[in-house]
N, CA, C and O atoms as a DFTB+ gen file, in Angstrom:
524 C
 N C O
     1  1      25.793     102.244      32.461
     2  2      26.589     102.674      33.596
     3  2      28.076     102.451      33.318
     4  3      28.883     103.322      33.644
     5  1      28.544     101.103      32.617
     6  2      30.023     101.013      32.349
     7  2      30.256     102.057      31.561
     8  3      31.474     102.229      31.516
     9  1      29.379     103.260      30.571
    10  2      30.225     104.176      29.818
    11  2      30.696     104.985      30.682
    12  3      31.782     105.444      30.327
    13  1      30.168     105.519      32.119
    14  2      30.655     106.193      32.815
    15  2      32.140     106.242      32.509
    16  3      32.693     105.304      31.935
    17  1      32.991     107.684      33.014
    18  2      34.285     107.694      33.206
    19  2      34.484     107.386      34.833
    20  3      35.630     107.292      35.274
    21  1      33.646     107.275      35.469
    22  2      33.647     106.807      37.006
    23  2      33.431     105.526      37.369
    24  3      33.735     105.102      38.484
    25  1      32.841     104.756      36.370
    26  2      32.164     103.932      36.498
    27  2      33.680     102.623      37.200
    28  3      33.303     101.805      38.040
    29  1      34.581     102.600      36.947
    30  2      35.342     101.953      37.419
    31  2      35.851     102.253      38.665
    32  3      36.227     101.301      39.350
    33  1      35.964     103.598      39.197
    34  2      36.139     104.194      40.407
    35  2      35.290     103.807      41.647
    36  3      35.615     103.739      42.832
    37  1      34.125     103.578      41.037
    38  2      32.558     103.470      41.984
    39  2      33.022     101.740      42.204
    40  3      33.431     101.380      43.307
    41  1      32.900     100.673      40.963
    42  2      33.656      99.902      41.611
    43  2      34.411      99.486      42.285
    44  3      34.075      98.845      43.281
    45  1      35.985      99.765      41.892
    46  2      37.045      99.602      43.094
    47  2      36.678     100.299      44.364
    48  3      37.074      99.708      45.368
    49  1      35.975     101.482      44.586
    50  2      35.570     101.604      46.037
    51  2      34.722     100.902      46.359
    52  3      34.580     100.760      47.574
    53  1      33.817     100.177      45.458
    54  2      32.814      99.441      46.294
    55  2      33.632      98.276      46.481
    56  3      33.061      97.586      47.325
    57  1      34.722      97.709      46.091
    58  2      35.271      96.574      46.416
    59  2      36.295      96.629      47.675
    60  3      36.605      95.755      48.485
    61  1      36.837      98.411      47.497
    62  2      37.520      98.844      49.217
    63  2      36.729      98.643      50.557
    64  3      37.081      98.304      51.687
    65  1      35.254      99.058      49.869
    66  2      34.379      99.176      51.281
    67  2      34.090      97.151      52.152
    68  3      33.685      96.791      53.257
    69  1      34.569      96.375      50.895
    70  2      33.967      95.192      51.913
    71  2      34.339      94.864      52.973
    72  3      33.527      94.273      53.685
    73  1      36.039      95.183      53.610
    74  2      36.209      94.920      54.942
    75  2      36.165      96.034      55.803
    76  3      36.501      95.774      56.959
    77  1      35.813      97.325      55.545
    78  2      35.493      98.117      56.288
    79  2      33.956      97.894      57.101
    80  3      33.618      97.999      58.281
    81  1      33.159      97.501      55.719
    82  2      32.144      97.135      56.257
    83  2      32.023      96.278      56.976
    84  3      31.547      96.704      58.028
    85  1      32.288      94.716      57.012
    86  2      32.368      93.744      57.638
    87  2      33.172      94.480      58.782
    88  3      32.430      94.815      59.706
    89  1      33.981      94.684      58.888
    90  2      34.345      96.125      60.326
    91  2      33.497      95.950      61.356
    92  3      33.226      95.264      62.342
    93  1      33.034      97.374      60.333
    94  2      31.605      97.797      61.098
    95  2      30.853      96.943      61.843
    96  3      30.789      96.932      63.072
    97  1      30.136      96.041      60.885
    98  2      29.662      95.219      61.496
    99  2      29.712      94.494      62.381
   100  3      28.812      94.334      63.205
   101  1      30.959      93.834      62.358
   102  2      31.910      93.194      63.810
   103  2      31.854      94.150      64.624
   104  3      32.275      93.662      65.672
   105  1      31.673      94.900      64.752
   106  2      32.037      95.914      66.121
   107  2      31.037      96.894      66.261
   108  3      31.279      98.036      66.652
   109  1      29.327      96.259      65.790
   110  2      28.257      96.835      66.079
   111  2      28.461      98.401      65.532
   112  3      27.290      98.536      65.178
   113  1      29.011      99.554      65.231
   114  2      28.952     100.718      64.408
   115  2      28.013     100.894      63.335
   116  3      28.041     100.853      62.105
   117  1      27.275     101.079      64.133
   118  2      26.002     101.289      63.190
   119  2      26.583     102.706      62.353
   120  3      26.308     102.691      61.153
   121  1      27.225     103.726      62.763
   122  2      26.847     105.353      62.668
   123  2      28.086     105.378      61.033
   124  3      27.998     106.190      60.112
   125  1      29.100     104.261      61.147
   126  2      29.896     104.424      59.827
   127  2      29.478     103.018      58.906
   128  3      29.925     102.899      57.765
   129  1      28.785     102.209      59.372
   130  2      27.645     101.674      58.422
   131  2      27.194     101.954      57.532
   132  3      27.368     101.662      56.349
   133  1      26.286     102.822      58.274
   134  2      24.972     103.768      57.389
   135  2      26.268     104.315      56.413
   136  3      26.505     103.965      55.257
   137  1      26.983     105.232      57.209
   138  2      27.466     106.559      56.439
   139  2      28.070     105.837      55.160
   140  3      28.046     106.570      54.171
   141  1      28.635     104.504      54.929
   142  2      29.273     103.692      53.771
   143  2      28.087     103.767      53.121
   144  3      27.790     104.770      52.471
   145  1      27.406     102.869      53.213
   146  2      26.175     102.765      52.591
   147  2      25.544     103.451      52.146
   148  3      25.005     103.096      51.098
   149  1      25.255     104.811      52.686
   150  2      24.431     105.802      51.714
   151  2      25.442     106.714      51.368
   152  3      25.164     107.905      51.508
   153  1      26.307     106.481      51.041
   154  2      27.812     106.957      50.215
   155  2      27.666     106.132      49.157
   156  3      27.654     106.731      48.081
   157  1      27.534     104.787      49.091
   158  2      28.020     104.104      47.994
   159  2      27.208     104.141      47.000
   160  3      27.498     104.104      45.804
   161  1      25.704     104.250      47.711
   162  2      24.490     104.237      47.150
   163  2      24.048     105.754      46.452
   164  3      22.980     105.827      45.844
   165  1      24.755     106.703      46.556
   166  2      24.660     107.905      45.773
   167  2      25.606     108.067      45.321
   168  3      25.726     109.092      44.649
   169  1      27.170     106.823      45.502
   170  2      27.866     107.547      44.113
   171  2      27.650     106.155      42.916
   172  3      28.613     105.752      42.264
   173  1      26.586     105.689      42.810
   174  2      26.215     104.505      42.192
   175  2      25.558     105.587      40.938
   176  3      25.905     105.836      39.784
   177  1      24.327     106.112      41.914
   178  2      23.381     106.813      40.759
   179  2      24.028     108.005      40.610
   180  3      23.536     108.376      39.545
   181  1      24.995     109.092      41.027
   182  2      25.647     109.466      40.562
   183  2      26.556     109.154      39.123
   184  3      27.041     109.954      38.323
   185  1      26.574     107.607      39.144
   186  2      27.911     107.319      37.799
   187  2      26.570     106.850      37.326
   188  3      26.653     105.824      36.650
   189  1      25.719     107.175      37.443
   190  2      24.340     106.615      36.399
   191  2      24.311     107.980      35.704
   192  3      24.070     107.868      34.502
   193  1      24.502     109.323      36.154
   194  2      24.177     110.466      35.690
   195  2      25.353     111.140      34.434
   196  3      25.155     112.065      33.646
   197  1      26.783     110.154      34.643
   198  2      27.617     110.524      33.859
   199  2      27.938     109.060      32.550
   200  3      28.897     108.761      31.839
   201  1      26.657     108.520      32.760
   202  2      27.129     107.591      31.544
   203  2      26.776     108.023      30.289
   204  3      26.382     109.187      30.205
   205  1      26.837     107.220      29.097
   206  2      26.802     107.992      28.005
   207  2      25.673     106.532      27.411
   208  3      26.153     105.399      27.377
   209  1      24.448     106.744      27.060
   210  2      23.600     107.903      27.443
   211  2      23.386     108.312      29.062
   212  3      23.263     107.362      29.835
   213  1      23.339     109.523      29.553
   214  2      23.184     109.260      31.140
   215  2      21.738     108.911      31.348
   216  3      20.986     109.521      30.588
   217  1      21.182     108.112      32.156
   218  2      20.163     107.880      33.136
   219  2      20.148     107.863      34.729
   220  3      21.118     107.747      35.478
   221  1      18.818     108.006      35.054
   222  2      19.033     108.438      36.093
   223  2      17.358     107.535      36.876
   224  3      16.184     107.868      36.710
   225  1      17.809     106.613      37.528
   226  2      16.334     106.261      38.233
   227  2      15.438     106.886      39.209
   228  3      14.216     106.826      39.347
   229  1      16.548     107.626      39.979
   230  2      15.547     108.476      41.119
   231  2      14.513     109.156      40.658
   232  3      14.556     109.365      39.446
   233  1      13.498     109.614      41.290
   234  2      12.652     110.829      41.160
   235  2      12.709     111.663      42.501
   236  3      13.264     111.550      43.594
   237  1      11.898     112.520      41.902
   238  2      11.372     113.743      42.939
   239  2      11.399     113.024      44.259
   240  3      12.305     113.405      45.001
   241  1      10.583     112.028      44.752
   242  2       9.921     111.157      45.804
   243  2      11.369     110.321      46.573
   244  3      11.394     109.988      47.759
   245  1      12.769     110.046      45.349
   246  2      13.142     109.262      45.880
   247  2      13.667     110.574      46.423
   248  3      13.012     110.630      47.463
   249  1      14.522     111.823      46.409
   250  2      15.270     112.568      46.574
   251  2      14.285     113.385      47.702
   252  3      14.988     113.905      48.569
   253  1      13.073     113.582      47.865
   254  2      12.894     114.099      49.191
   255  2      12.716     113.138      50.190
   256  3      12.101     113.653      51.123
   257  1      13.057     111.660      50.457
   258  2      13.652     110.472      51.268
   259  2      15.021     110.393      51.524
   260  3      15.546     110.101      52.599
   261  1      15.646     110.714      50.315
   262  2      17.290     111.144      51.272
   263  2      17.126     112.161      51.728
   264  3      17.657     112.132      52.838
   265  1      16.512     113.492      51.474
   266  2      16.581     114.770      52.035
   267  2      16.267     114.603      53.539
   268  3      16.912     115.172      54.420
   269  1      15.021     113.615      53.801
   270  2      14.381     113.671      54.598
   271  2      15.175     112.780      55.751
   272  3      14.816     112.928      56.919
   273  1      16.118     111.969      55.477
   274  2      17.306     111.269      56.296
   275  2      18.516     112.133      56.354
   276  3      19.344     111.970      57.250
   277  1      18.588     112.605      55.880
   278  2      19.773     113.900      56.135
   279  2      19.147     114.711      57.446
   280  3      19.735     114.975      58.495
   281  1      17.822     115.015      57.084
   282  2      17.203     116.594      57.967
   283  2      17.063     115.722      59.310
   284  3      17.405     116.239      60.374
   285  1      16.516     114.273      59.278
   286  2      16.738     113.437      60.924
   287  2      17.872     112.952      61.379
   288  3      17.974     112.413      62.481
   289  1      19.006     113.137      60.395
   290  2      19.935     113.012      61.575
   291  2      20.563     114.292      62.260
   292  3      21.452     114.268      63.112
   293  1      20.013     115.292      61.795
   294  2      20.337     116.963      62.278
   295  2      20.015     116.678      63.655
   296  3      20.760     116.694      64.634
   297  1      18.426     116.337      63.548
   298  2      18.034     116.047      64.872
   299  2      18.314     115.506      65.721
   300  3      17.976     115.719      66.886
   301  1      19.436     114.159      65.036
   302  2      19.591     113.253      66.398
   303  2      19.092     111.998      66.156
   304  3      19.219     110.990      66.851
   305  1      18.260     112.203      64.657
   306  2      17.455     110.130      64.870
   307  2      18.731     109.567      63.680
   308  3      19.097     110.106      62.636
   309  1      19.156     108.388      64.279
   310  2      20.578     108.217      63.146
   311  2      19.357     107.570      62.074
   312  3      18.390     107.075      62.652
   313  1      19.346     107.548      60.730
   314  2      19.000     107.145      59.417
   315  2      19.674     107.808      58.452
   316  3      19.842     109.010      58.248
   317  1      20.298     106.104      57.476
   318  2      20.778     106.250      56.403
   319  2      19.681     105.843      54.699
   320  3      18.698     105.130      54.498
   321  1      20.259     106.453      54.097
   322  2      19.171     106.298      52.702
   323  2      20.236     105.654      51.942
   324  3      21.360     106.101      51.711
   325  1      19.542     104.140      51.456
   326  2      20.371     103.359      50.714
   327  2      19.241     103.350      49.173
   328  3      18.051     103.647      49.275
   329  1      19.793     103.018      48.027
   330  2      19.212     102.323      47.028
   331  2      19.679     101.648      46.126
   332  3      20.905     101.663      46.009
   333  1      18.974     100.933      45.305
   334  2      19.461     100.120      44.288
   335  2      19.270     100.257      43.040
   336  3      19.107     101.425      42.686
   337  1      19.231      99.502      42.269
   338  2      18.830     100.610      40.877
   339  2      17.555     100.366      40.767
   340  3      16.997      99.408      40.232
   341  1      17.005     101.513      41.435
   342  2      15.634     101.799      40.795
   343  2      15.761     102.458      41.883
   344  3      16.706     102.555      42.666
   345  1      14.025     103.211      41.862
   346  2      13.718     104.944      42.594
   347  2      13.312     104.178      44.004
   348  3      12.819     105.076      44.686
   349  1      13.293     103.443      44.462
   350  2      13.359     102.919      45.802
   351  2      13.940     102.737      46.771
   352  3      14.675     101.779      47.012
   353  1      13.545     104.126      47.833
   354  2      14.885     103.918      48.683
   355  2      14.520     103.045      49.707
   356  3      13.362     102.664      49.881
   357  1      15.617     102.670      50.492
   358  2      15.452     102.295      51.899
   359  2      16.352     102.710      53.314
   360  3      17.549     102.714      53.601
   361  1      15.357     102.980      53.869
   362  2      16.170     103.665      55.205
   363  2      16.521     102.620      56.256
   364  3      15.715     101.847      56.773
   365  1      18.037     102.707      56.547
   366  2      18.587     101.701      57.493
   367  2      18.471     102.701      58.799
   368  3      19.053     103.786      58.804
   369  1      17.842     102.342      59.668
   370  2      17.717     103.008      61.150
   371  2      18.074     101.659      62.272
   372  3      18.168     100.451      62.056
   373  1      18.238     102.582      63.707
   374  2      17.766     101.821      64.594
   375  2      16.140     101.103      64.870
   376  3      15.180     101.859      64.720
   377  1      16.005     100.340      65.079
   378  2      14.635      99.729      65.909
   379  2      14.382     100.898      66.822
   380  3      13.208     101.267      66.806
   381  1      14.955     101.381      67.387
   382  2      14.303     102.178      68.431
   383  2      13.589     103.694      67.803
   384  3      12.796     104.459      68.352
   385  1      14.334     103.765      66.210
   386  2      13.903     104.843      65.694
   387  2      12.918     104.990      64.633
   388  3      12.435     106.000      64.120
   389  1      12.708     103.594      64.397
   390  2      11.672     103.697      63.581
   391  2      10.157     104.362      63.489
   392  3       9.690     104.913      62.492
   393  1       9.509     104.180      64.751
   394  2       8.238     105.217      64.801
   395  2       7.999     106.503      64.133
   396  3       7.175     106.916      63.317
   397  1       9.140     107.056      64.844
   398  2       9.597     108.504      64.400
   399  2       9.620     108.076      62.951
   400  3       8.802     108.431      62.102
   401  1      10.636     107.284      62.769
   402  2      10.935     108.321      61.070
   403  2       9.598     107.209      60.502
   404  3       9.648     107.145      59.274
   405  1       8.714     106.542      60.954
   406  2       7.524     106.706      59.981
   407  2       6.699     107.770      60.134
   408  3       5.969     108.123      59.208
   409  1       6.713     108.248      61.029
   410  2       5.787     109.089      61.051
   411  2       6.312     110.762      60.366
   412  3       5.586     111.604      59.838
   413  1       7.296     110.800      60.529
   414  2       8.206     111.899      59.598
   415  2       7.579     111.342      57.862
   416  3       6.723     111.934      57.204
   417  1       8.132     110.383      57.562
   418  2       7.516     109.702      56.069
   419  2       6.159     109.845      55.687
   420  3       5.789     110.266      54.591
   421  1       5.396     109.471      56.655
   422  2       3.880     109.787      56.659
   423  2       3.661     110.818      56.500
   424  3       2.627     110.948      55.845
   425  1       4.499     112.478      56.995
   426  2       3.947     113.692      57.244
   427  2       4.343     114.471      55.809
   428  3       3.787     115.400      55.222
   429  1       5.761     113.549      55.446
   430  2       6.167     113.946      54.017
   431  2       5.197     113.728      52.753
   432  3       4.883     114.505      51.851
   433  1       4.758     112.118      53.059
   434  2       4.335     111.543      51.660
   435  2       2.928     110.739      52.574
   436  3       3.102     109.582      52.957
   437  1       1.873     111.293      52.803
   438  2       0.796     111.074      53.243
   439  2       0.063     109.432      52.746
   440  3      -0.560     108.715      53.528
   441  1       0.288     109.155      51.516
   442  2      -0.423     108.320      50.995
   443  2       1.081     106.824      50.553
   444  3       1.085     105.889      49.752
   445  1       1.997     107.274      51.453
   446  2       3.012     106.315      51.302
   447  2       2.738     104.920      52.348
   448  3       2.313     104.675      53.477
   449  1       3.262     104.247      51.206
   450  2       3.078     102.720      52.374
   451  2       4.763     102.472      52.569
   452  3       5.567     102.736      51.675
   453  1       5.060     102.039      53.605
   454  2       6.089     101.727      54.626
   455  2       6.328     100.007      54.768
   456  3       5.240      99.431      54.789
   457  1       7.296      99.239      54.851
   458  2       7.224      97.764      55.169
   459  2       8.549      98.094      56.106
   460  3       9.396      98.906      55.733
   461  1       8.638      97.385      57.353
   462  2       9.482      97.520      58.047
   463  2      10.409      96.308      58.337
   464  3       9.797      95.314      58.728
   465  1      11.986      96.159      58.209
   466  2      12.323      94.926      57.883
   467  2      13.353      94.634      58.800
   468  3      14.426      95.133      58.458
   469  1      13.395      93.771      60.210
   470  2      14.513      93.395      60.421
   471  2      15.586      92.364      60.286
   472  3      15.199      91.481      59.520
   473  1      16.782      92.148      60.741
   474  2      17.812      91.294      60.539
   475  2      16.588      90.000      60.675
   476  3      15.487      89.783      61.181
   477  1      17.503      89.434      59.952
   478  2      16.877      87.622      60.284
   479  2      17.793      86.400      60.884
   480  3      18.800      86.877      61.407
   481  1      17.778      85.843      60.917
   482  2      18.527      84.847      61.801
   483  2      20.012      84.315      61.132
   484  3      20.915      83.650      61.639
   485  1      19.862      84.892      59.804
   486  2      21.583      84.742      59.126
   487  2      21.570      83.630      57.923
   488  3      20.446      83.409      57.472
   489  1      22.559      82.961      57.385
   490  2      23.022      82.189      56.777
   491  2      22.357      81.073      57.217
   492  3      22.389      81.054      58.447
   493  1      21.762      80.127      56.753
   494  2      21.770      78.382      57.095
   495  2      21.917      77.706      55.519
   496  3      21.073      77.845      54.634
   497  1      23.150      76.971      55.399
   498  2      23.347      76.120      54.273
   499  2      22.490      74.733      54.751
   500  3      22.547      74.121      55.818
   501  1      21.571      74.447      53.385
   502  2      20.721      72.576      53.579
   503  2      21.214      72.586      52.370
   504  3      21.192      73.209      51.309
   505  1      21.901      71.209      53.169
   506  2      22.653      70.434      52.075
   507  2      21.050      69.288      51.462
   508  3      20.127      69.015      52.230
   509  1      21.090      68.969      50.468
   510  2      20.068      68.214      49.882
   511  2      19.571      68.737      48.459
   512  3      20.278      69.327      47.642
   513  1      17.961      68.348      48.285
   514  2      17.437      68.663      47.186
   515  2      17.555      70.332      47.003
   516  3      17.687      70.937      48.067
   517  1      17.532      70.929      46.106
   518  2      17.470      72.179      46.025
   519  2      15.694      72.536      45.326
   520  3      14.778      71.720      45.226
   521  1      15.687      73.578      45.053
   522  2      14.071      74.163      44.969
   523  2      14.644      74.246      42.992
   524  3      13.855      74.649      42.137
């Protein structure tokens, strides 16, 4: 990925986006959240496609999961498609929207399994033995 000619670009924006994000977050905006996030997360594997050698982790499966978060927010259900390196996406939604877009996922990819994950209670530093 560092042979990229982008590959430094994708950085410094990912290093612009941290107080925008933290933003966001402070001020509950879910809708320019997402939109950072599955921005950053396709111009990631994007500068995967211009490195030298290029690679590319997505497949078929991961790319009709962003398709398929693009075509629900036409509708109205907000979901963003994030990933990491590898063909695994994950969709950041509301709680209230999740049903729906499993069952959209289900109608796409029949034999797909789903894990559904929310926030957790945050940061706690224990000071002591470590693991």
């Amino acid at each position: 990925m560092a042979t990229s000619p982008f590959y430094q670009e994708w950085v410094d924006n990912t290093n612009a986006l941290t107080v925008p994000m933290e933003n966001a977050i402070a001020a509950h905006d879910f809708t320019t959240l997402g939109q950072m996030a599955e921005a950053n997360a396709l111009q990631m594997h994007a500068t995967n496609t211009t490195a030298c050698p290029p690679f590319n982790y997505l497949t078929d499966a991961s790319w009709d999961v962003i398709q398929l978060a693009a075509q629900l927010r036409q509708t109205g259900i907000e979901v963003y498609a994030t990933m990491d390196a590898g063909p695994n996406v994950k969709l950041i939604s509301k709680s209230t929207d999740t049903d729906q877009i499993q069952a959209q996922l289900q109608q796409l990819m029949p034999n797909i399994t789903t894990v559904v994950a929310t926030p957790g209670p945050g940061l706690k530093i224990v000071k002591g033995d470590s693991i």
